[in-house]
N, C-alpha and C positions, 0 to 999 in steps of 0.2 A: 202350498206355503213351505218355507224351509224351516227344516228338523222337524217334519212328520212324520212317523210312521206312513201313512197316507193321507190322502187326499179327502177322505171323505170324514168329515167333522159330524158329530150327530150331537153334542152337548156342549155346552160354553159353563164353566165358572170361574169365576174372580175372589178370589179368597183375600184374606185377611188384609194380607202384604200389598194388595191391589195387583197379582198377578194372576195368568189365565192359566187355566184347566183346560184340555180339548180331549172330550172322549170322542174315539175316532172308533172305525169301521173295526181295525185290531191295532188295542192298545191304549194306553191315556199317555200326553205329551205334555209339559209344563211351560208354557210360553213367560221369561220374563222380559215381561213388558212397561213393566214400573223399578226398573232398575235403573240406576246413575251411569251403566253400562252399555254403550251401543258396540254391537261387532262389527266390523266393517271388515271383509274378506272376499274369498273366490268367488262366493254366493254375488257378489256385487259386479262380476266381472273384472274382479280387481286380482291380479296375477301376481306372483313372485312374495318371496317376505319382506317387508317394510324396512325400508332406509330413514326414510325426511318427509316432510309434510308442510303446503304452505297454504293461507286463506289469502285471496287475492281477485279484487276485483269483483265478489257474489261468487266465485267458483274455488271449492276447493282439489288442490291437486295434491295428488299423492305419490313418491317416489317408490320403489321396491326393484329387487335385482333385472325386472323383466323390464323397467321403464317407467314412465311416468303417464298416470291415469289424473283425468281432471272429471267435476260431475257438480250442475249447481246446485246453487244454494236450496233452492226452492225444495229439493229433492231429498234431502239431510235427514235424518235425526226423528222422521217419523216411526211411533212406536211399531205399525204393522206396514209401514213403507219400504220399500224395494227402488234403491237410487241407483242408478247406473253408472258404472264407469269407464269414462273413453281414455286407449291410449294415443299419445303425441304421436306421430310416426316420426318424427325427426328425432325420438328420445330414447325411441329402443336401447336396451342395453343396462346396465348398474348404474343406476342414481343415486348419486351420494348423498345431496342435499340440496333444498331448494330454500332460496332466499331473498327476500324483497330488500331490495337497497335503493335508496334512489328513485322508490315509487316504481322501481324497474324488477319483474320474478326472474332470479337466474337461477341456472342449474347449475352443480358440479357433477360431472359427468365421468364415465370409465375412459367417453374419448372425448373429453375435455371440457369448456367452459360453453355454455351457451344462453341466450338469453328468451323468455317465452314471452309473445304474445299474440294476441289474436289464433288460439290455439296452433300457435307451429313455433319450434325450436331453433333458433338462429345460432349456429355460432359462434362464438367470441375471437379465436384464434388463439395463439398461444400453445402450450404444450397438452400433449396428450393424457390423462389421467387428470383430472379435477377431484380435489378434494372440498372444497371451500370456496366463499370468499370471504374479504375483512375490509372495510371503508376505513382508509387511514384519515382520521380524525387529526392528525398533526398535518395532513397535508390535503387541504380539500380537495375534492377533485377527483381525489386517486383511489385507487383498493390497488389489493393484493389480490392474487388467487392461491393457494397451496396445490401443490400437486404432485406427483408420485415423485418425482424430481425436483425441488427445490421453489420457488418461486417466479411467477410473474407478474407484472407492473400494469397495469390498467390504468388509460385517462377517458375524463369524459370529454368529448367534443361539443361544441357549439352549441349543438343539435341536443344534448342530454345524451347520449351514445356512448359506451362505453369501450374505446379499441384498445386495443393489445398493444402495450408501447415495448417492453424487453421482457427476459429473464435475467438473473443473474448469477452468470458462470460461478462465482466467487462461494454459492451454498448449492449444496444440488442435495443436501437430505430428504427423505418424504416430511410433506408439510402439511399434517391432518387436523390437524388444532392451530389456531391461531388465535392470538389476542394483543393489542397494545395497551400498553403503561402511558402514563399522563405523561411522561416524558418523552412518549413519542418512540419507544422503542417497541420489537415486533417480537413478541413471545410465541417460537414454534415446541410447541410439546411432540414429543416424540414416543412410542409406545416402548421401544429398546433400548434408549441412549439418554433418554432425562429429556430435558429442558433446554434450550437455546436460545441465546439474547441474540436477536438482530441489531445492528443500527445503521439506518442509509445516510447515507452523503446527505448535507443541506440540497442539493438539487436530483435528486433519488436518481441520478446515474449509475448508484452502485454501492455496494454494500463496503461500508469504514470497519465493521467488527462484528464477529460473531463468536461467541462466551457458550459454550457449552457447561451446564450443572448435571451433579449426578450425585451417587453416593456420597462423593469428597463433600460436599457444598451444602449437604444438609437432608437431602432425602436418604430415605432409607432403603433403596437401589437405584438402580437406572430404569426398571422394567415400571411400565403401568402408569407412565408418569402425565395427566393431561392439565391443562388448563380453562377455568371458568372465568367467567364477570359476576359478580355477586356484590350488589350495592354500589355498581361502582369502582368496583376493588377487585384485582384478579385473587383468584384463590384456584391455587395447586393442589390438587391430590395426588396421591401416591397408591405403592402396595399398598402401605399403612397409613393412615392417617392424613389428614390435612395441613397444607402449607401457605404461609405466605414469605415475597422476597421484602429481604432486608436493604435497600441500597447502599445503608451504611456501613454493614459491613462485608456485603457481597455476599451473603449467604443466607440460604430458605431455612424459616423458624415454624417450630409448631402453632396453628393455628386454634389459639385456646377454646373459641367460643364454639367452631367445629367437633373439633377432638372432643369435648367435654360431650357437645350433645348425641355423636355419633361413636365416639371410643378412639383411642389414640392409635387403636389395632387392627382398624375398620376399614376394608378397602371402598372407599367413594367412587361411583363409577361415574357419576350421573351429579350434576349442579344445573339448575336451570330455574332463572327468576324470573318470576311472571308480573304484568304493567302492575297489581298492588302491591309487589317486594315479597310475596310470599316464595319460599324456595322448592322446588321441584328436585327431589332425587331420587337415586337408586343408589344404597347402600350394601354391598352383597348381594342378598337376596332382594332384600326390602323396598318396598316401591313407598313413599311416599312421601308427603310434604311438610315445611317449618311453615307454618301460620303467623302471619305478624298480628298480634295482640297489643293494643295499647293498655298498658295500667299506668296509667296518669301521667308521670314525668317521663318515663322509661318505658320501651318495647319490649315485648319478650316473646322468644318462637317458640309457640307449640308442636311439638312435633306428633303426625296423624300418622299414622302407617294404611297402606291402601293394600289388606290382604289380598283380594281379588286379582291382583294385579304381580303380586310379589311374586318371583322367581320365574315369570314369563317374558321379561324384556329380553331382545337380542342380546347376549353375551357379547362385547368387545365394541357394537354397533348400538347402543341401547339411545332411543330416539323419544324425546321425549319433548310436546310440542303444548305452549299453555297459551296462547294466542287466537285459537280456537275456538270464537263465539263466547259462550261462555265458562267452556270446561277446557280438558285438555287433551290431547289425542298422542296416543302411545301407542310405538312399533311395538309388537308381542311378536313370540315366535307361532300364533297363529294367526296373525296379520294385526292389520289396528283394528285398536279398540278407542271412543270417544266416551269420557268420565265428564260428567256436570259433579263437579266438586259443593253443589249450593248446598248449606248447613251440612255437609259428611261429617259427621255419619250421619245418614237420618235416623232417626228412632224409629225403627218398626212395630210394630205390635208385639205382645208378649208372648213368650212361647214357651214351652213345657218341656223339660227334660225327664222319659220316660221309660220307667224299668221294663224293657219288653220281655225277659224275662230270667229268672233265677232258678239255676240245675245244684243240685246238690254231685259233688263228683266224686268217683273212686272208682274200686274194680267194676260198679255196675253204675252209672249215672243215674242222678232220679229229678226229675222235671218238676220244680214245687211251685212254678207259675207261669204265665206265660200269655202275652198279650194284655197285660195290666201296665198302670201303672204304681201296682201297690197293692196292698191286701185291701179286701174291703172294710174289717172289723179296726176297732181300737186298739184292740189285744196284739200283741204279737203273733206270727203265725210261729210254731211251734215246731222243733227238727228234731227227730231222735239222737240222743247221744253220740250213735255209733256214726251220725254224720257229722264229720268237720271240716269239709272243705267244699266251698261255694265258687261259684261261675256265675257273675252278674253279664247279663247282656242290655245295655243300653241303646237310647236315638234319641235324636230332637228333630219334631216335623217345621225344619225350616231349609228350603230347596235352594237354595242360590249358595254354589259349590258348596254341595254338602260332602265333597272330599275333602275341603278347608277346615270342615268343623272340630274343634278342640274342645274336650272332656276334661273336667275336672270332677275327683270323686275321694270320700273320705266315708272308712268306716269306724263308726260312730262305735266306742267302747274297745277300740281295738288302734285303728290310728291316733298318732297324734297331731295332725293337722290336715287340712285339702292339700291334693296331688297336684304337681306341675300341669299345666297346659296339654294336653296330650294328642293325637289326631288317633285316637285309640275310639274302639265299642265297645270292649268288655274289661271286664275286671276278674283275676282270680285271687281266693285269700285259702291258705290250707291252713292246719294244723292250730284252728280256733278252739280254744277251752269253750268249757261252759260257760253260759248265759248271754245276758242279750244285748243283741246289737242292733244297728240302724244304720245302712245302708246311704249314703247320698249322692248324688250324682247333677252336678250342673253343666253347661254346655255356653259355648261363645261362638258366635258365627265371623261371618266376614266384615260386620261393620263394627266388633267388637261390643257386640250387645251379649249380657249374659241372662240364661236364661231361669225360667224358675226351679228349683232343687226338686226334683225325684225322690221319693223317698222306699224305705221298704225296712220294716223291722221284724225280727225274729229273733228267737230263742233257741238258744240248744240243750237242751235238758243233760240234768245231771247224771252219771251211770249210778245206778241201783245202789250200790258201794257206796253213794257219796249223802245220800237220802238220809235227814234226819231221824227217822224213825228207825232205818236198818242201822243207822251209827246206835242210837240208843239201844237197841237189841246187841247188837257188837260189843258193847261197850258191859253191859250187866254180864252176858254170858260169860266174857271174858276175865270177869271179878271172880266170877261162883269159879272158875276152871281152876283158876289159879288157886284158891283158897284151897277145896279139894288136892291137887297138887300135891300143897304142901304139906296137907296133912297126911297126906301117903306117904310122902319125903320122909316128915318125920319120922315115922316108924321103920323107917327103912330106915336109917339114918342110926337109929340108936342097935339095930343088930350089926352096922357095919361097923361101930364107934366101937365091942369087943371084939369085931375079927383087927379091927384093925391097933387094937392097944397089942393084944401076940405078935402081931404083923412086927409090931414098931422092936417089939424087945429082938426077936431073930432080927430083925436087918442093923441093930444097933450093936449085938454080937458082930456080926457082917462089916458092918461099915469100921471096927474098930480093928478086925484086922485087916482090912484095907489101906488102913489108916495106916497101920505099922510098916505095911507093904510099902506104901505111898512116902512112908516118912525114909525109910531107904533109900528108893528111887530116887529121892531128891538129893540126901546128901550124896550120893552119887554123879547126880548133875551139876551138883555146885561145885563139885570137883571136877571136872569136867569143862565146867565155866569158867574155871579160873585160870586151868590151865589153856586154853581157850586164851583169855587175856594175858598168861605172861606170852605163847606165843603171838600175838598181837603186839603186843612191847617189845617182843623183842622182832618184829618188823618192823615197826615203825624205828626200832633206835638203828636194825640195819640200815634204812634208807638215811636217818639224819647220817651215819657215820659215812653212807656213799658221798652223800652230797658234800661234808666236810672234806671229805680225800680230796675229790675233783679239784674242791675249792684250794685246799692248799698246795696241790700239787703246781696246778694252773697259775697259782699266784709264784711259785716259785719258780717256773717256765719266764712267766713274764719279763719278774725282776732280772733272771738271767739275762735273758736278752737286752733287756735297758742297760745291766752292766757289762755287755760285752759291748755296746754302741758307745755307750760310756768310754771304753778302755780306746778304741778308736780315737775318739775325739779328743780325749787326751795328749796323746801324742802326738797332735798338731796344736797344742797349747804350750804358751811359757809361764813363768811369774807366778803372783797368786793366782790369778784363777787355774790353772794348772793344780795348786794346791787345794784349793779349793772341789774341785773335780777329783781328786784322789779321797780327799775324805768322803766324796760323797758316794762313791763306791765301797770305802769301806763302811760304811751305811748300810750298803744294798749286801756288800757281804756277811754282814754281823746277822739280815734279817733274812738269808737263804741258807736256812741251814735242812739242806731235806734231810739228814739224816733223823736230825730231830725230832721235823716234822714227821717222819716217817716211823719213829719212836714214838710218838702221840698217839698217832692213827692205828700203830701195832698194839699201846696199853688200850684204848677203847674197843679194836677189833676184839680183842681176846675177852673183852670182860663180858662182851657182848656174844660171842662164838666158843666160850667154856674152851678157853685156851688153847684156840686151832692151832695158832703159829708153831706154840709152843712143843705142841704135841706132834707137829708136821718136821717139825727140824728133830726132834725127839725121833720118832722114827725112818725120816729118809734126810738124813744129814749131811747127803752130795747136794742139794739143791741150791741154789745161789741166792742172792737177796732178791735178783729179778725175777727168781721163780716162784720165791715166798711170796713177792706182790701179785703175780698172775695167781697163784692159787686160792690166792683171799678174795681179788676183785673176781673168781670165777663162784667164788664160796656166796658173795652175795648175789649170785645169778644174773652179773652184768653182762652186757650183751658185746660182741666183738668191735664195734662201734663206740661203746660208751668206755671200753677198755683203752682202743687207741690215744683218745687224747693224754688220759691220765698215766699211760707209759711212754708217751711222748714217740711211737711209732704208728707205723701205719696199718690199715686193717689187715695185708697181707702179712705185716713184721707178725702180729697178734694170733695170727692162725698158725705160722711158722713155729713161737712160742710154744701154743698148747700143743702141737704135733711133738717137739725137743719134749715138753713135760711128762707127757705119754710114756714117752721111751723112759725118762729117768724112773719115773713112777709104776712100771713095767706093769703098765695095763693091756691086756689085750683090744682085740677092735671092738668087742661084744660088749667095752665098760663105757657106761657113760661117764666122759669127764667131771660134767658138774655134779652129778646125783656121788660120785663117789667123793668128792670130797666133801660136798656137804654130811656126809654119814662117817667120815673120818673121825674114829673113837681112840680110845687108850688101849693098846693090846691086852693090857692088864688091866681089869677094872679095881684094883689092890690099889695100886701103884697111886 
């Protein structure tokens, strides 16, 4: 039998679930055989990973990359039966998909369209690569086929026969989705490029338009984009989300009732409606199906999720076929599987989520149960202080993919609610205080059954430290210490209360000439401070007095030149304004008077520089008035740059300058210019 260890059975049981036990020669095997699950694979002689699938005729046949396998009915679905499967020889090769139209099983094929019956594969003709077919409903008679290159046109003859009548030149995109609109138009989805409106000529000679959609138009790329029929109604999916076309205004709108049940952010891979409207999908991972439910006026879809099945369908090729007797039969990537959907989930029997066992952990681990589901007393079981960190290892005995199974676990006095869903065994918790907690642990299998709570409660004792009786003992001893204490303190206290009155009279001698010290020290600082601040004023009043210079000099620069443009323009005037133009210069000359100015700036320099000017002409009385101004603007340590504008020469005239002053001031090279006139005294301090 397949997936024994061997051959040789020596026990049978049937447990709870209605599935079998085989203890065998070496080893025990778990056959289920009361599952909603049939595999259908190699074991069948069935080859290659699944494409399509059709029932037809008492025989089902099955597509896969190797060809197409057919096997009857008779032979199906039995729990310990072994059904065979033959392949076509005319079908060898990638079967894309098989499909009854017409009372007629075609295939789309890798090399093209063919038609089955009486077990052998006819060809259709047409081009090479089948993807499909589609029975155009606006034009009786006819289909389409899709295929790696664009489309062909298919009539049925006389006979019910369906020939090859064109392709048409006009599309040659690949055409692997197909569907029409009530209007008669030909929806090709495309996996790269979106969506595509066909529309043929009234006598399908030939394609009148084709409208490519894509990001512009409302999806939210071009990638992933396919087409479904659902109610009657196509519905588009995307990377994200679901769509449907608006005719009115040419463009795909989110599909509320979709989005809402499956998320606006959800890639749909998978739409597929079975004869009682119930919907078949695959969402991401997710396999499973919308239930139609009547509650009274209005429908509502339940949606079942089929874990068994989640995250196995072919990626990009996901095959999903509800037409199938009474269940529905799904490519996996380890071949088909056949689901009887009847009352899913079923209710299984009840089962036991079980503490197998709890380690206390640290530098040496300690093992405080193990193969329980719990302690056996009332009481809690009991941990020494010096343990606070736990390792729970949990299971629940229920066998149908117990890799699927999801834990949920809360510790009671320490959490504040049950844990997420998890596909976890154990649980660790560290750096738990004292006292007691309760462990819980439940479990949910594949049909979404959860199971009963596990429990386990313990204690972790207080450290010795924390013991009401050592605290009482703590607590007196610590009164009598103190008391004692202090009455040692005392006494000591009043021999230190005489050293320390003499203490007090010397450092109060001490501190009074300190005092006297200190009172010196200070008026000495505040002299010091003050003169501190008049020099401080009297920088701050050097700078206003620079700033003022610049300003008047500058201003009287200006004015000059306004009254030398002035005097120009003049003498191309007659009449009053002529007149008028002369007083307005003598205006400008009443308000240039740099001597003055220069007489301003000399009474503020001096009162500000304890009478440089005065003392400079006083002792070197060759100097010129332009020397007098270089020596002041050097006296406030203006820079050769800041000198040129306000003597109206250039920085080389300014260096020329102090080199002439040098000489008249008969300094040698070792004097500094500006440090010696700033230190320029009275020869006579009398005087």
């Amino acid at each position: 039998m397949d997936g024994l260890f061997n051959k040789t059975v020596l026990s049978l049981f049937e447990d709870q679930t209605g599935n079998l036990w085989a203890g065998l020669d070496q080893g025990i095997s778990y056959l289920e055989i009361n599952s909603p699950f049939t595999q259908i694979d190699g074991n069948h002689n069935l080859q290659g990973t699944p494409y399509t699938s059709a029932f037809w005729k008492g025989k089902l046949y099955l597509g896969t990359t190797n060809g197409v396998f057919q096997t009857d009915q008779e032979s199906l679905f039995e729990p310990l039966g072994h059904p065979r499967f033959d392949l076509l020889p005319e079908a060898k090769g990638q079967a894309y998909k098989l499909q009854v139209i017409d009372n007629q099983l075609l295939l789309a094929h890798h090399r093209g369209g063919f038609v089955i019956k009486d077990n052998h594969a006819t060809p259709l003709g047409g081009s090479e690569g089948s993807w499909m077919f589609l029975e155009l409903k606006a034009f009786p008679g006819y289909m389409v086929g899709g295929t790696y290159t664009g489309l062909d046109l298919f009539k049925k003859d006389n006979r019910g026969t369906w020939k090859y009548i064109r392709s048409f030149p006009s599309f040659t995109e690949s055409s692997r989705y197909l569907e029409q609109d009530k209007a008669g138009n030909l929806w090709v989805a495309h996996g790269n490029k979106g969506a595509f409106k066909v529309t043929f000529s009234p006598d399908l000679t030939s394609i009148q338009e084709v409208k490519q959609y894509g990001a512009e138009d409302g999806f939210p790329s071009n990638i992933f984009v396919d087409v479904h029929r659902v109610g009657q109604k196509l519905v588009f999916t995307a990377e994200k989300g679901c769509y449907q076309y608006n005719p009115d205004t040419d463009r795909f709108e989110p599909h509320e009732l979709l989005n809402e049940i499956f998320s606006a952010d959800v890639y749909v891979r998978k739409l597929v409606e079975d004869p009682k409207g119930n919907v078949w999908y695959q969402a991401e991972e997710e396999f499973g199906v919308l239930m139609v439910q009547d509650e009274g006026l209005k429908k509502h879809l339940k949606r079942v999720s089929v874990q068994k099945l989640s995250g196995r369908l072919l990626p990009g090729y996901e095959h999903i076929n509800p037409n199938i007797f009474k269940g529905v039969l799904v490519g996996t990537q380890e071949g088909f599987v056949y689901f009887n959907p009847t009352d899913y989930p079923n209710p299984k029997s009840q089962f036991k989520s079980l503490i197998r066992s709890v380690e206390a952990i640290g530098e040496s681990d300690s093992l405080l149960i193990a193969g329980t589901s719990g302690q056996s007393g009332k009481d809690p079981y009991k941990v020494p202080n010096y343990f606070n960190a736990f390792r729970f290892k949990f299971a629940a005995p229920f066998y149908e993919d117990v890799d699927k199974m999801q834990f949920s676990y809360m510790l009671e006095g320490f959490d504040q609610g049950w844990s997420e869903w998890r596909n976890v065994f154990q649980k660790e918790y560290t750096n738990l205080p004292s006292g007691t907690y309760t462990f819980m642990v439940k479990a949910k299998n594949i049909y979404q059954q959860e199971s009963q709570i596990g429990k386990f409660t313990f204690s972790v004792s207080q450290p010795w430290y924390k013991g009401r009786g050592t605290a009482l003992g703590v607590f007196f001893t610590l009164v009598l210490g103190i008391f004692f204490f202090f009455l040692s303190k005392n006494r000591v206290l009043e021999k230190e209360k005489k050293l320390l009155q003499m203490e007090q009279e010397k450092s109060i001698r001490k501190q009074e000439a300190v005092l006297y010290k200190q009172k010196a020290q200070s008026e000495r600082e505040i002299m010091a401070l003050k003169n501190e601040k008049l020099q401080s004023e009297i920088a701050h009043k050097t700078k206003e007095l620079t700033s003022s210079a610049m300003h008047l000099v500058q201003k009287g620069e200006v004015l000059l030149k306004i009254k030398q443009e002035l005097e120009k323009v003049r003498g191309e005037l007659s009449g009053p304004t002529k007149g008028r133009m002369t007083r307005l210069i003598k205006t400008i000359d009443d308000d240039i008077k740099f001597d003055k100015n220069w007489e301003k700036f000399e009474y503020h320099f001096d009162s500000v520089h304890e009478n440089f000017l005065k003392l400079l002409r006083e002792q070197y009385p060759n100097l010129t008035p332009k020397d007098q101004k270089m020596c002041a603007y050097l006296r406030m340590n203006l820079s050769t740059k800041e000198i040129a504008p306000l003597m109206n020469i250039s920085v080389r005239g300014v260096e020329i300058s102090r080199y002439r002053l040098r000489k008249k001031l008969d300094l040698d090279t070792g004097t500094n210019l500006v440090e010696f006139l700033q230190q320029l005294k009275p020869k006579n301090p009398d005087s």
